[in-house]
N, C-alpha and C positions, 0 to 999 in steps of 0.2 A: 580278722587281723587283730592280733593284741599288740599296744602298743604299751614301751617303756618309757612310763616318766622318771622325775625329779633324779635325770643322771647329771647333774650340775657340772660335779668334781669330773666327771669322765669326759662331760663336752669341751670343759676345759680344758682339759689336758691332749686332747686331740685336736681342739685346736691349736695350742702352743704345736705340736706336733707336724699339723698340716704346712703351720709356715713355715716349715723348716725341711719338706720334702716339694717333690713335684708329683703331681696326682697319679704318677705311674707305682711311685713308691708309696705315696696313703692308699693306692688299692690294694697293694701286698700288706700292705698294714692293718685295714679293714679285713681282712679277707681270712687272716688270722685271729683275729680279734672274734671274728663268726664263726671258724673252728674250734674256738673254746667255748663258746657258745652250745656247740651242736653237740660238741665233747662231754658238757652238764649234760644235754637233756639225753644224749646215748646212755650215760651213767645211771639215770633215772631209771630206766629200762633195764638197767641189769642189777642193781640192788633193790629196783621194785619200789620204791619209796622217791615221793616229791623231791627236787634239789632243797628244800627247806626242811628233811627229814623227817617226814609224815609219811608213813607204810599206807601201803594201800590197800586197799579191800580186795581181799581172795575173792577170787572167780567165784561165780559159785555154782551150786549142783546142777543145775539144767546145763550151765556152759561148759560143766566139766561133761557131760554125758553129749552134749551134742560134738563134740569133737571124734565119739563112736558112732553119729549117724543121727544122733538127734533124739529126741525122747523115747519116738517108740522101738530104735534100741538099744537103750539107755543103759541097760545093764547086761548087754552080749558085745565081744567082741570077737570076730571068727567063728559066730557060733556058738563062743563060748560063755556062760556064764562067769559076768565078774565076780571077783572074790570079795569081800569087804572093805576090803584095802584098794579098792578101784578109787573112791574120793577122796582117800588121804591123798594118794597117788598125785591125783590130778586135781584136788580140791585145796584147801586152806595149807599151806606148809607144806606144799604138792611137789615133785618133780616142774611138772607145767609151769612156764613162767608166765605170769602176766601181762596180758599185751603183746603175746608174742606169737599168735597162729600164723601168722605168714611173713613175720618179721618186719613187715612193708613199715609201720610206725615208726616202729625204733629202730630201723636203717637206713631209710630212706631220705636222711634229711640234705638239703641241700643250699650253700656258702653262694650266694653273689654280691660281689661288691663291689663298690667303683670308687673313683675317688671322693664321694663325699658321705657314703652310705653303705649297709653293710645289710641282708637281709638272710633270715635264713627260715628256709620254709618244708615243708612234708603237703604233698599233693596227695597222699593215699587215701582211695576211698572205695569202696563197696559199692557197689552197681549206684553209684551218684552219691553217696553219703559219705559226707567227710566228716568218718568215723574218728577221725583227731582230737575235730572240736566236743562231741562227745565227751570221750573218755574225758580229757584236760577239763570239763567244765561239770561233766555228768549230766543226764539227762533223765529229766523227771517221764517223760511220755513211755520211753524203752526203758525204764527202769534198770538203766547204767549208771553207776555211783563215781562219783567226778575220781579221777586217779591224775592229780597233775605234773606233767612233765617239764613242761616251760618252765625256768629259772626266773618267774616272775609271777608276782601275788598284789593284787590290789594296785597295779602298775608299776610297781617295786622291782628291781633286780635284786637277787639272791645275792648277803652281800657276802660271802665270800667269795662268788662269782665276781661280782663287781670289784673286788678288790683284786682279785686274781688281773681282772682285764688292767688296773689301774696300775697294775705293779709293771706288767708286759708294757703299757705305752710309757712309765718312768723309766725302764731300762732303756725303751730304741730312742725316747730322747736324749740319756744320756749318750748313746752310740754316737748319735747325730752331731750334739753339740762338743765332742771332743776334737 
C-alpha cells in the first residue's frame, strides 16, 4: 500500500468541506476526488510516462519477442520469418505500448469511498504476483526497471494533481456556501 503524505492544504480544505455536507454528499465528493486520481494514473498508461513526466523504459527485446511465443520463436511469426523491423515495431518507439499486454494495469483501477476516505486500488496480478507493484517500484530480482504510474513520489502528490483536487473541493465549497 503507498501512502500520501504532507497533503495539509487538501485535509484542510476537505475538512472545511465535510462540515458543511452530510456523509452521503462527502462520499460523492470523495468518490470524485478518486476519479481524478485514477484519471492521472490511466493517463500514465497512455503517454507512457510517470504523472511527474519521466518516459519510461521501452520494453525490451526478449519482451518484445515473447509476445510471438517466447524466445525460441522469437523471430517467426506464422511461420514467418520477421523482418528487421520486427523490434522497432514492438521495441523502443514501437507500435506496442508499454504495460499494456492485457490492459488489466492500466484499466482496471478501481474508486471506493465513503464518507471520510477515498481509496483507489488495481488488484491485477499473474498467477499470484502483483505485477503492479513491480512495474511502479521495479524489480531488481526480474530485472523490471521501475515505470511509475502512481501520482506520487517520495510520499508527495503530483502537484498539479493536487492542485487539480484543490481547485475541485474550492469550487463545491463555493457551491455549498452560497
Amino acid at each position: 500500500m503507498v501512502e500520501v503524505k504532507n497533503l495539509g492544504v487538501v485535509i484542510a480544505k476537505l475538512e472545511r468541506l465535510q462540515k458543511q455536507l452530510s456523509p452521503a454528499q462527502m462520499k460523492v465528493k470523495l468518490n470524485t476526488i478518486g476519479s481524478i486520481m485514477a484519471n492521472s494514473i490511466q493517463q500514465s498508461f497512455n503517454d507512457e510516462k510517470s504523472p511527474f513526466g519521466e518516459r519510461w523504459k521501452p520494453i525490451s527485446a526478449n519482451t518484445a519477442f515473447s509476445y510471438f511465443g517466447g524466445r525460441k520463436n522469437a523471430y517467426t511469426k506464422n511461420r514467418k520469418r520477421q523482418r528487421s523491423g520486427f523490434l522497432n515495431a514492438y521495441g523502443a518507439g514501437g507500435s506496442k505500448k508499454i504495460l499494456w499486454q492485457s490492459g488489466n494495469l492500466a484499466r482496471r483501477w478501481v474508486v471506493r469511498a465513503t464518507s471520510t476516505s477515498v481509496t483507489i486500488s488495481n488488484n491485477s496480478s499473474n498467477r499470484g504476483f502483483a505485477y503492479g507493484l513491480a512495474h511502479q517500484f521495479g524489480s531488481a530480482k526480474k530485472n523490471i526497471p521501475a515505470r511509475p504510474f502512481l501520482p506520487i513520489k517520495n510520499g508527495n502528490l503530483e502537484p498539479r494533481l493536487a492542485k487539480n483536487i484543490i481547485d475541485y473541493i474550492e469550487d463545491e465549497l463555493i457551491k455549498v456556501l452560497k
